[in-house]
N, C-alpha and C positions, 0 to 999 in steps of 0.2 A: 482414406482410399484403400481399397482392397486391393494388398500386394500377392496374393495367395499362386498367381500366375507366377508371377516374376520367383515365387518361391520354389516353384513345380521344377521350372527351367533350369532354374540355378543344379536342381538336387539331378539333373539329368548330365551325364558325362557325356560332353560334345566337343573331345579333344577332335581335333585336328586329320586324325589319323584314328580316331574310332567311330570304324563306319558304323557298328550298329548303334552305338549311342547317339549319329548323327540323325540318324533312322529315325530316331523318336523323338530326337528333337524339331526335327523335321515333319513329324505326325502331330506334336505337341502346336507348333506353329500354324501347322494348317489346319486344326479345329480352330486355332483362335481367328484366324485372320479370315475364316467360313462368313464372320457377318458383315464381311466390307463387300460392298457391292463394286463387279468388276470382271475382268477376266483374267483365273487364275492358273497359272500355271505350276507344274513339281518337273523342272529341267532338268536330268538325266547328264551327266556329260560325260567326256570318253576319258579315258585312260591318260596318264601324262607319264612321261619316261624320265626319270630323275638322271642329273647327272652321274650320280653313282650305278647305274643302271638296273637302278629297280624300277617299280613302276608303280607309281600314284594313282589312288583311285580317291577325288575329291565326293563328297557328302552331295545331295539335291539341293538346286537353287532354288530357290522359292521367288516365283514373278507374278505381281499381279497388279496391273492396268485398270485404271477408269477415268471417266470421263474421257474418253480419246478423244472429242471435238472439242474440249474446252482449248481457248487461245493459251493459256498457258497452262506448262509440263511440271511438272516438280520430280523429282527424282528424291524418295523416301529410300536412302541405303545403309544397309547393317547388315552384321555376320554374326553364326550360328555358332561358328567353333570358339574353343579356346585353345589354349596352352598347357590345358593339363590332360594327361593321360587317364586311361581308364586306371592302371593301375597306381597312380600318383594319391598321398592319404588326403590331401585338398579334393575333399568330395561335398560339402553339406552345406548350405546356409544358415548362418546364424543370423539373430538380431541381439543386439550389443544391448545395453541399458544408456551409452550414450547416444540410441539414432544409428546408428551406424550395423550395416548389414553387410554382414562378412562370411564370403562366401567364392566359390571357383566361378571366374566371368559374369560375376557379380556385375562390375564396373564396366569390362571388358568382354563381352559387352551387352549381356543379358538385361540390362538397368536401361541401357539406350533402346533396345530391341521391343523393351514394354512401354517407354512412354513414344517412340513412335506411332505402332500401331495404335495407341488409345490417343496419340493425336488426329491419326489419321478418321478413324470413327467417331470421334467428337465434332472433326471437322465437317463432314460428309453430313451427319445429321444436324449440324447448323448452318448452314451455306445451303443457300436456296437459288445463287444467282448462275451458281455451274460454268465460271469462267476459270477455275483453275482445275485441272486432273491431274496424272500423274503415275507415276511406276513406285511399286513396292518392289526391290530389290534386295534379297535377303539371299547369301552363301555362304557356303562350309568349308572355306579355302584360304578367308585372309590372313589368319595366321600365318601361313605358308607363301604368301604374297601373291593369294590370289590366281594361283599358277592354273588353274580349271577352269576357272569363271571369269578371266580375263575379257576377252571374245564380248561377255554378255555383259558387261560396266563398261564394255565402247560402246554396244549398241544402245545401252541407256543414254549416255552423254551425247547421243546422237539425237535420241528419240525428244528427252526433254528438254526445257530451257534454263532449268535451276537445278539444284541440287543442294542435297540436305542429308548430311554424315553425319550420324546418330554416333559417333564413340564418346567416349568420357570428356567431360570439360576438364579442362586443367586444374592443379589443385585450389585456385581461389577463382574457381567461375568463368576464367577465362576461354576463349575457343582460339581455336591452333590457325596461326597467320600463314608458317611456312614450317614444312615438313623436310626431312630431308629424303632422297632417293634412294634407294635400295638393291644391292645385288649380290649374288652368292656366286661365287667360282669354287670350283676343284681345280686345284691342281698335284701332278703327279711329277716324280720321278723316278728315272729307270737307272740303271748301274748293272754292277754283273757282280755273279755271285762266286762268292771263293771263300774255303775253307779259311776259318782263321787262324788257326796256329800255324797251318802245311805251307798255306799258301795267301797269305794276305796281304799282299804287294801286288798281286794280280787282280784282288778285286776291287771295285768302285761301289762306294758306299752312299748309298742312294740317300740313308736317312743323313748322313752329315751334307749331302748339298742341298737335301731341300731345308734344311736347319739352317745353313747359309742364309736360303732365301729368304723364310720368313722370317729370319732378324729381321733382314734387312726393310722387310716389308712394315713391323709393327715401326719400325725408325720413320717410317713417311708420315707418322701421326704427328701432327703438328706443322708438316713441311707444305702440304697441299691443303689450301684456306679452303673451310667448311668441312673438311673428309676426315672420318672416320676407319679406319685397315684394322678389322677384329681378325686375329690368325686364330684357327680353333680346329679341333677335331684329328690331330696327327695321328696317324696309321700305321704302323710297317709289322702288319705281320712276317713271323718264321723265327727260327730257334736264334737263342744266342751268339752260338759258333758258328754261325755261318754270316759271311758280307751281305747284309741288305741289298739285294737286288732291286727291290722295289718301297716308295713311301708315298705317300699321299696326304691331304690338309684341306683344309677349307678355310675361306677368308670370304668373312663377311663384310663389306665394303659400303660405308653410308656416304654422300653425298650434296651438297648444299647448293653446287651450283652443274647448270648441265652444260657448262662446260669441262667440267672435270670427268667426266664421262674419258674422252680424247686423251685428256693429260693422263690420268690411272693408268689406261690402258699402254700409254707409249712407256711409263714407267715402270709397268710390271715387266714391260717385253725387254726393256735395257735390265736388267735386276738381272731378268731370267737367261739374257745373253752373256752376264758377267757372269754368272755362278758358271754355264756348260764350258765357257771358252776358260775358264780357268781349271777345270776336270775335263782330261781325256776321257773318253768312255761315260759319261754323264749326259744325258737325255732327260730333257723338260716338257710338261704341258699344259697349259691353262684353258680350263674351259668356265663357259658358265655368261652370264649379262647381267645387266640392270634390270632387275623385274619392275620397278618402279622409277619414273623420274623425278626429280627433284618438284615439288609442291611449293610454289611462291606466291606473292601475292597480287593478283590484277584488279584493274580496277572495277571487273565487277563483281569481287570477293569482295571489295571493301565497299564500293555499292552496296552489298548484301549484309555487312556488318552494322553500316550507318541506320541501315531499314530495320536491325533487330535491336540497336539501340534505342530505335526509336519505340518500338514497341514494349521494351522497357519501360522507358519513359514512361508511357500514356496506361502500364500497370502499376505506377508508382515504384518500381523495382529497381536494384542499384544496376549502374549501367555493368556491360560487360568489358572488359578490354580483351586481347589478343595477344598472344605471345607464338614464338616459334616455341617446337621441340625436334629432337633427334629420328623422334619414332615416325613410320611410315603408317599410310591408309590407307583405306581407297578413296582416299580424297585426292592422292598422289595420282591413279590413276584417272578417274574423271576429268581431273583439273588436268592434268596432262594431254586430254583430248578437247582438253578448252570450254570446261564447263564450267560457270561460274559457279557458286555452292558455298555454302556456311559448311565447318567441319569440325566438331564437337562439341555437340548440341545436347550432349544425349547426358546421364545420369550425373553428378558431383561424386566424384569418389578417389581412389587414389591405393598407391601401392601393389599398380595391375601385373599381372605374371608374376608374381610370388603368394605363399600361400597367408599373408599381410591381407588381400586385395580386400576394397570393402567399397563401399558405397553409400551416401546418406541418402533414409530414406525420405526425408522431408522435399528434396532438391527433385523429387518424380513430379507431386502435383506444379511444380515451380516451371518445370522445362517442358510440361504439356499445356499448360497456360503461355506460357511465349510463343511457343509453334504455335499453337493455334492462332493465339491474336495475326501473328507472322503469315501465315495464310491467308485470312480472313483483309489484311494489311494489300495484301499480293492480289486479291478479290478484286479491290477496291480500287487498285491502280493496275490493275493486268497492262494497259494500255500503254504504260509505261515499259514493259517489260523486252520490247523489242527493239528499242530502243539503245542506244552509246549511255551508258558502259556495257552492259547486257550482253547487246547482240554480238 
């Protein structure tokens, strides 16, 4: 198979936060997906205000619709970005001598983004019956969790009836059962500033109470079943000699179940009420959400597991199993608005966000051969599809 695409992509810097290199990956993507017949759209979206109060400008969505009167929807979804910066040395794709293609969003997710689309065209050009359509959903934001394109992965999971998350399989083939939930807070604290030799009994030292806090915070690891408290990114600018007035931190917060969503929250706010009532003059804030919820398994995930199994099966191919992991997707969000959907379909590879990531390239013709048949599967039984577990 000719990978010479998937090579193009890879050598194109589509971090996250580099718009012009989203540009053309973005230019890149819409010459390729010019021969699926459909209606395509380059979505635009507006500005987002970070909590640190700068302001995010996410990359172009890439959407494109067809068959809009087939009975059933599929929802084709993958992202543009990655994790590495323009100026990060993780720039080039190589190919190994054992198979193995290493490379920035190789795996994560340039690998899934190529055999989508060449499923998607394979399929079109073999299916003559036109009972299944569907959305091509592609954004420059999920690394970021999605915080631009949010809006338009509800409207998908509205629009179709299935859904299909092109990231990496797991490292032995497996596809992802249950995801955990995702969210980033800031929090701050305030104190008063005072000279420290002259006068250092009068001030309140902002960075020792919020030091307090995130002790206490990484201490909840292990105490709240399924969660995650990463404390990261401490702040306090100004000179030495003088009492920190001000610091600040972030804590990145993963999730297993949504009710821990209630418990996190009641326990950052007791934490944050022991630290100020224990300092006079000590002022706290937390801001920030859950960008994602917690991704479980329903039963028409696992409906849709049993169906790819099956079409395993009948290519003579080893079945797949399922496993959770820690990391979030947009399968958190779909599934969160109740769309059923398979979620990491998409290349074999491993050691994604560091500059390790690789991908085999053997596992491309393997996982557009499954989706296919999977479609063609979906064709043949649409009738089913509205149906308990499904609907």
């Amino acid at each position: 198979m000719d990978y010479s695409k998937l090579t193009e992509w890879v050598n194109i810097n589509s971090g996250s936060t580099n718009l012009p290199g989203l540009e053309r990956m973005a230019d890149a993507l819409s010459d390729h997906m010019s021969g699926i017949p459909g209606t395509f759209e380059r979505i635009k979206l507006q500005p987002i205000n970070n909590l640190d109060g700068s302001i995010h400008q996410s990359g172009d969505v890439l959407r494109l619709r067809f068959r809009p009167d087939a009975p059933v929807h599929v929802l084709f979804s993958g992202h543009m970005d990655t994790v590495f910066s323009a100026e990060h040395p993780f720039q080039i794709l190589k190919e190994l001598p054992n198979g193995r293609l290493h490379g920035p969003g190789v795996a994560d997710m340039k690998g899934g983004l190529f055999i989508m689309l060449e499923t998607v065209k394979r399929f079109l050009q073999e299916d003559q019956s036109g009972k299944v359509g569907g959305e091509i959903l592609i954004n420059a934001d999920e690394e970021l969790g999605s915080i631009g394109s949010h809006k338009l992965l509800l409207e998908a999971a509205e629009w179709n009836h299935l859904g299909l998350v092109f990231e990496s399989c797991l490292p032995a083939g497996e596809l992802v059962r249950c995801r955990k939930g995702t969210g980033n807070f800031k929090v701050t604290a305030y104190g008063k500033a005072a000279h420290t030799g002259r006068d250092f009994e009068n001030g309140r030292n902002a960075v020792a109470a919020l030091s307090g806090f995130l002790v206490k915070c990484h201490q909840l690891n292990g105490k709240i079943a399924e969660a995650i408290i990463n404390v990261a990114n401490f702040s306090s600018p100004g000179p030495v000699n003088v009492v920190p007035d001000y610091a600040s931190a972030w804590l990145n917060i993963r999730i297993g179940r949504p009710e821990s969503v209630k418990e996190i929250n009641d326990v950052l706010n007791q934490l944050m009420q022991e630290v100020t009532s224990s300092t006079d003059g000590i002022r706290m804030e937390i801001h920030g959400e859950f960008l994602r919820s917690p991704k479980t398994e329903t039963p028409g995930n696992a409906a849709m597991h049993d169906i790819w199994n099956r079409v395993e099966q009948s290519l003579n191919m080893p079945l797949s199993g399922k496993r959770d992991t820690g990391g979030s997707s947009d399968g958190n969000v779909v599934g969160g608005a109740g769309l059923p959907h398979l979620d990491g379909i998409g290349i074999m590879g491993g050691a994604i966000h560091s500059d390790q990531e690789f991908a085999m390239a053997d596992s491309i013709p393997t996982q557009i051969d499954k989706t296919v048949e999977f479609l063609h599967l979906l064709s043949r039984e649409s009738e089913t599809i509205n149906k308990a577990p499904f609907a």
